[in-house]
Structures are given as C-alpha cells and as structure tokens.
C-alpha positions in Angstrom: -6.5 -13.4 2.8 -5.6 -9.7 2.3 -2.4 -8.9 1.0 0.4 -6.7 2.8 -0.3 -4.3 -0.2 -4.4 -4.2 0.4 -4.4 -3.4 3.6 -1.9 -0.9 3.6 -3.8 0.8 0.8 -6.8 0.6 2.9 -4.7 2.3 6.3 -3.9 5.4 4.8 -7.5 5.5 3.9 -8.5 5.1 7.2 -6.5 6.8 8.9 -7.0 10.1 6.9 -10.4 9.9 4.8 -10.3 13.2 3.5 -7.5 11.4 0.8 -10.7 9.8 -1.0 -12.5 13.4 -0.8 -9.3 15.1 -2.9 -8.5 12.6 -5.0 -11.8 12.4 -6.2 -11.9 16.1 -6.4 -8.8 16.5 -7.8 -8.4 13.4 -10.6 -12.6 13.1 -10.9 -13.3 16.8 -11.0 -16.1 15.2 -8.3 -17.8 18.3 -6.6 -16.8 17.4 -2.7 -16.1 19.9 0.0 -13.5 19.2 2.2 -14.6 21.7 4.7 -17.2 19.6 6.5 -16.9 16.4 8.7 -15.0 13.5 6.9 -14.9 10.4 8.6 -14.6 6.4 8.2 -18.5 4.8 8.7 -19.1 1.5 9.5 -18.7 -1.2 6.2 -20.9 -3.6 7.3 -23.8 -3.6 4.7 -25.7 -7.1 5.4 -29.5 -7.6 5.3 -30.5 -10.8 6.6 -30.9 -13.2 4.4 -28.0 -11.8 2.8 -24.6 -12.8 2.1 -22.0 -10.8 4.0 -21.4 -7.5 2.1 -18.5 -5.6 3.6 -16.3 -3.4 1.2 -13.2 -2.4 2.3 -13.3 1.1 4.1 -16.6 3.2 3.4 -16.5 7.0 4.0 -19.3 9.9 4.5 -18.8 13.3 3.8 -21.1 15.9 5.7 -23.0 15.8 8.7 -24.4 12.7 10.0 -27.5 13.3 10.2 -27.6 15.3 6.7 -24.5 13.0 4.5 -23.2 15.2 1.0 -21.9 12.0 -0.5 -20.6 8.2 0.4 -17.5 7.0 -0.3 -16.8 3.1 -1.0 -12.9 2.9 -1.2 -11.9 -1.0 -2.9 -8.3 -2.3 -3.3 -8.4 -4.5 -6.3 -5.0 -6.0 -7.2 -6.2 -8.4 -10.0 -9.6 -9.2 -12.0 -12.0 -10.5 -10.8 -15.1 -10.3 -12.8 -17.6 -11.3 -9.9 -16.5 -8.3 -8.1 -17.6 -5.5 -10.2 -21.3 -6.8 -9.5 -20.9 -6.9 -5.9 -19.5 -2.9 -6.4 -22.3 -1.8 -7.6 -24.3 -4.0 -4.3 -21.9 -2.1 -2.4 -23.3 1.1 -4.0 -26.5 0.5 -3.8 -26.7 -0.7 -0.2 -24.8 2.6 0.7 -27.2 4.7 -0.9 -30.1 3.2 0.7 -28.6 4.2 3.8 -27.6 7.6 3.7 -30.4 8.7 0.7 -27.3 10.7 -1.2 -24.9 10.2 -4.4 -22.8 7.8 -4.1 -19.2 6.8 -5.6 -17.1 3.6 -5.7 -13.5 4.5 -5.7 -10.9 1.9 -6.8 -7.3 1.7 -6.5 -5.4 -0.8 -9.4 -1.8 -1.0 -8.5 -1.5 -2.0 -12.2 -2.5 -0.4 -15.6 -4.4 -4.2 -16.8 -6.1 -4.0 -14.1 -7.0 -0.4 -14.0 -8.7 -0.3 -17.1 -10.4 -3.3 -16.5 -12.0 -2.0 -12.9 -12.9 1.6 -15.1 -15.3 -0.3 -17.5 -19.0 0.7 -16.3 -21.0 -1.8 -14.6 -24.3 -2.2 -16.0 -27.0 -4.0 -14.2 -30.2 -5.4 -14.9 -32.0 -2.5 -13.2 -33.2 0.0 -15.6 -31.1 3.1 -16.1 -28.8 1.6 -12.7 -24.9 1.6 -14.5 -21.9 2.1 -11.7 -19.2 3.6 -13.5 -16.2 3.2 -11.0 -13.6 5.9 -10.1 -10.3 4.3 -10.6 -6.7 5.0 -9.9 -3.9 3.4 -11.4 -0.7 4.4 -12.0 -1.9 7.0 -14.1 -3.4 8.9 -11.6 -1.4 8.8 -8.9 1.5 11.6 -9.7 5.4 11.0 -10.1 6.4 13.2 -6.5 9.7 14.0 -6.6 9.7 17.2 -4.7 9.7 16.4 -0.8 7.7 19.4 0.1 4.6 18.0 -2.1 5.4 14.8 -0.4 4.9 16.1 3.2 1.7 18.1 1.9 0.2 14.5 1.5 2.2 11.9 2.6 -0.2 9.2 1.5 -0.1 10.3 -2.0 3.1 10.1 -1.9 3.7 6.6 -0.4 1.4 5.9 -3.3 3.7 7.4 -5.2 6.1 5.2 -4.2 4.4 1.9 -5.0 3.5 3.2 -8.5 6.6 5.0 -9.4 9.0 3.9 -6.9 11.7 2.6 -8.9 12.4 6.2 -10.5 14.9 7.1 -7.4 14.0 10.6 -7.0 10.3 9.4 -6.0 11.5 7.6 -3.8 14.3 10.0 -2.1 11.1 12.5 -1.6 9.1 10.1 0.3 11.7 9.5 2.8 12.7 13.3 2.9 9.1 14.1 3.5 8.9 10.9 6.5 12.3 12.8 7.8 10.3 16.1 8.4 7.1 14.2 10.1 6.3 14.2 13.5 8.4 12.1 15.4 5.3 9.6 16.1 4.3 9.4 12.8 7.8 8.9 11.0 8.3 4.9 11.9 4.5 4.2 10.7 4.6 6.2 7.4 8.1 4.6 6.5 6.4 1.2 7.3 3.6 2.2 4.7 6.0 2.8 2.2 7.8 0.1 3.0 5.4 -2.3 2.4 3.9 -0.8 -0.8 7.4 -0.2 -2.5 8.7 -2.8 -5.2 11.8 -5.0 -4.5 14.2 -2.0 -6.2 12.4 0.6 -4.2 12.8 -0.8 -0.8 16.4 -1.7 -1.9 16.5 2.4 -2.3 14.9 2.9 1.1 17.0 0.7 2.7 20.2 2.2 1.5 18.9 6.1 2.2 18.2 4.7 5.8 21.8 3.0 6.7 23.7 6.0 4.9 25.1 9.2 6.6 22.3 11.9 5.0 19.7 10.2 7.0 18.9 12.6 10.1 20.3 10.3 12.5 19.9 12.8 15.3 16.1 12.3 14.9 14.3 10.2 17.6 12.8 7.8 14.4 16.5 6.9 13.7 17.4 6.5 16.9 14.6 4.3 17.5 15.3 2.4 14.6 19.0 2.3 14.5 19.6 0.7 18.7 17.6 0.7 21.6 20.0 0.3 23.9 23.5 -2.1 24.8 21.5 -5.4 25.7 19.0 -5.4 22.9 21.4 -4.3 20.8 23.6 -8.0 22.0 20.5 -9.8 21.6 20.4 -8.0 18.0 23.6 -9.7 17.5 22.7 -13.0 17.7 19.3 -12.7 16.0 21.2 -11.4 13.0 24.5 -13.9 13.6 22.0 -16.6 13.0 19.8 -14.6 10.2 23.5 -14.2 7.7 24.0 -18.0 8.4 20.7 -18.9 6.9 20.7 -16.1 4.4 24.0 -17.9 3.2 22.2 -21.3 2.5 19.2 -19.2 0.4 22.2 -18.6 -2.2 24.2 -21.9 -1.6 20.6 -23.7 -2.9 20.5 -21.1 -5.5 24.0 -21.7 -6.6 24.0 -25.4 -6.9 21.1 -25.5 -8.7 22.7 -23.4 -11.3 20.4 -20.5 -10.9 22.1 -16.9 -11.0 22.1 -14.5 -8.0 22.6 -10.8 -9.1 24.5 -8.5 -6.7 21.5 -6.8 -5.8 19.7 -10.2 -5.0 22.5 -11.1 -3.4 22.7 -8.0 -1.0 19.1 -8.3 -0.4 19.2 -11.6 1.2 22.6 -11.2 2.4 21.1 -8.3 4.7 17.5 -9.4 5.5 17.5 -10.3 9.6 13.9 -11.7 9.3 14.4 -15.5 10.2 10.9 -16.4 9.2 11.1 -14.3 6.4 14.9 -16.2 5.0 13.0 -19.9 5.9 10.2 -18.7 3.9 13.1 -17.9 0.8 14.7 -21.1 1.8 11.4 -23.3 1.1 11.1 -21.5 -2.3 14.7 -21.8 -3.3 14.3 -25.3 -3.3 11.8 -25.5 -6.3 12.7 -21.8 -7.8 13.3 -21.8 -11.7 14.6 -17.9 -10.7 16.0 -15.8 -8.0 12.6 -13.4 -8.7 10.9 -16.9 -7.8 12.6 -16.9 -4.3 11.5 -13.6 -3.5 7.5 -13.9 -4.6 5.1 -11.6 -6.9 4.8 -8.9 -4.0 8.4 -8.0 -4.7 8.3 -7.2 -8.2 
C-alpha cells in the first residue's frame, strides 16, 4: 500500500505537471519548453497478456496529437531491484505510444536510495540502457527565503521533507502557505505536513499555534474554530484524546523507556484518537520512544 509520503509526492505532481518539466530543465539541463500544453496522461500501460504496468503519474509535454517528450514520474522510497526493470518497461511502453524521447524521473527521499535508483539500467535489448533522472536530497534546494517558496510551492514542500529540520526551511514554507490563496493554503500545509520529519512538523505545529501566524486569515480561522458547538464537541474529542495520550507515556514509563520533552509534547498534544491507539499498540512492545512513533516520523 502507498505510503502517506508516495502519494503526496505524486499530488503535487499531479496537480501541477509543469514541476517535472522544470526540474528536469533546471537540475537535468533537459531541453523542455514550458510554453506549450503540460498535462497528466493516462498511466495505464497494459497489453493483454500483460501484467498490469501502471507507473505512478505519467506526463506529456506538447500537443496531443504532436507530444515533445513523456514524462514517467516514480516515487521510490527504498530499493527495490525488480523495479528498475519494470522503469525501463515503463519507458518503453510510453514511447511506443507517443513515438518521442522519453524520461523516467525519480524522486529518493534518501541519499542510499538515490544513488541506487541513478545507476543506468541496461537491458538485454541492444544499445536500449534507461539511465534515470533522480532527485534526492541533493537536488532539491535548501529554500529559506519565502518568496522562492511561493514561486514554487511544491519545491518547496519538497524542501521541507528533505531539509526540514534546518528551521529556517521550514519557517519559509509556512510564510509562503500564509501568502497563498485562501483555497489553496489548508491543502499545501497538509502537503507539508505529511512530507515533513517528526522535528519539522513539531516546527509547523508550533509556527501555527503562535501569535505571528496571520490569524486574521480565513486558513487560520478555518483551522483554529469553526464555530461554539463544534468547538464543545472539540472539547470532548480532545478531553478524551490527553487521557489516552497520558497512558502512551505511563506504558512508556513503566517499562523504563525514556520520553524526551519533545516526545512528550508531541503525544501530549496529538487529538487523533486512532492515531494515540495506534501509539498505544506500539508502546506496548517498543524498545524506544522513536519505536512508538514509526519510521515515517523520522
């Protein structure tokens, strides 16, 4: 099953496919114009009898009827050798359809990873070797200026997941998400959100609940109460979430296992019951507090 962090990845994609145009112009040097039609094509590359061949977001540039160049975008979080072979399927299928160059772009979250994905894939077809585009964290820049941030606000949510812990990358992105469109401001800070390590959200979470937030904004006033009888019902909810949050440490505790103030806080504030059952489950057999909160979070 997909991972929070893939399919966020593959949303800002999606929602905005001239991002795979520039950052293959602008990390590849890949010769694309980005003054043409740019839009998300249909993934599903099966030929019966075939197994199912369906990469994660797929993207021409140019005309339809006349394509410049296909896009495959992959999210590939760890290795996984039998992939690289079905890349260059993916490649190959693509360009039998639209008859132009093709690329495979891929996005590591993690250096290891990276530079295995980068290593060109040679096949048993004669003069037929993929060589991958990928990004990892080297190639997705530190932002820490919030008007490069709103320029492209995916980057910088990528940013974010990459380099997030450095707190200035992180106060940029929510700058930037304070200057966006009211109706795009809750789904970009969700994106971030859910890319972000454990420390970064901590820093999100604490530039949201502090006084230099624009509060006056519809986003935060959307966020912060809706209203006297949700905000009762609110109550409750989160009455109920601290007194289970409370027992993820008291496990903790009496098994002798350390809770750091910021691991403490964390939990202390999370209102998501399913979330704090889910942390209660792992408590139970956790060597660690990192164990309680998963390998997403770190």
């Amino acid at each position: 099953m997909p991972s929070p962090v893939h399919d966020t990845l593959n949303a800002l994609f999606r929602n905005r496919p001239a991002l795979a145009v520039e950052i293959l112009r602008d990390s590849f040097g890949v010769d694309l114009p980005t003054d043409t039609l740019i839009e998300v094509a249909g993934n599903d590359f099966n030929d019966r009898p075939s197994h199912d061949l369906q990469p994660d977001t797929v993207i021409v540039v140019g005309p339809r009827q006349d394509p410049i160049h296909g896009i495959i975008v992959e999210i590939q979080q760890k290795k996984e050798e039998p992939k690289r072979t079905t890349w260059a399927r993916y490649a190959a299928a693509l360009w039998l359809r639209l008859k132009c160059p093709v690329v495979v772009l891929t996005l590591c979250p993690t250096t290891p990873v990276a530079e295995w994905a980068a290593k060109p894939i040679v096949t048993s077809l004669p003069g037929f070797v993929l060589q991958p585009r990928v990004v990892g964290p080297d190639r997705i820049p530190v932002i820490t200026d919030s008007s490069e941030a709103v320029d492209c606000i995916e980057l910088a949510a990528m940013s974010v997941m990459m380099h997030g812990e450095r707190r200035a990358v992180t106060e940029a992105f929510m700058a930037a998400v304070s200057k966006l469109a009211d109706g795009n401001a809750p789904q970009y800070y969700e994106y971030g959100y859910r890319l972000a390590s454990f420390v970064a959200r901590r820093i999100m979470e604490e530039i949201m609940s502090s006084t230099a937030w624009p509060v006056y904004s519809p986003f935060a006033k959307e966020h912060f109460g809706k209203g006297k009888a949700e905000g009762k019902a609110e109550g409750k909810a989160e009455g109920k979430a601290e007194g289970e949050a409370i027992a993820v440490i008291k496990i903790l505790k009496a098994r002798g296992i350390s809770v750091p103030q910021d691991a403490h806080d964390h939990i202390i504030h999370c209102t998501d019951l399913d979330q704090i059952d889910e942390w209660i489950d792992r408590a139970v057999t956790a060597s660690t507090v990192d164990d309680v909160f998963g390998p997403n979070t770190a």
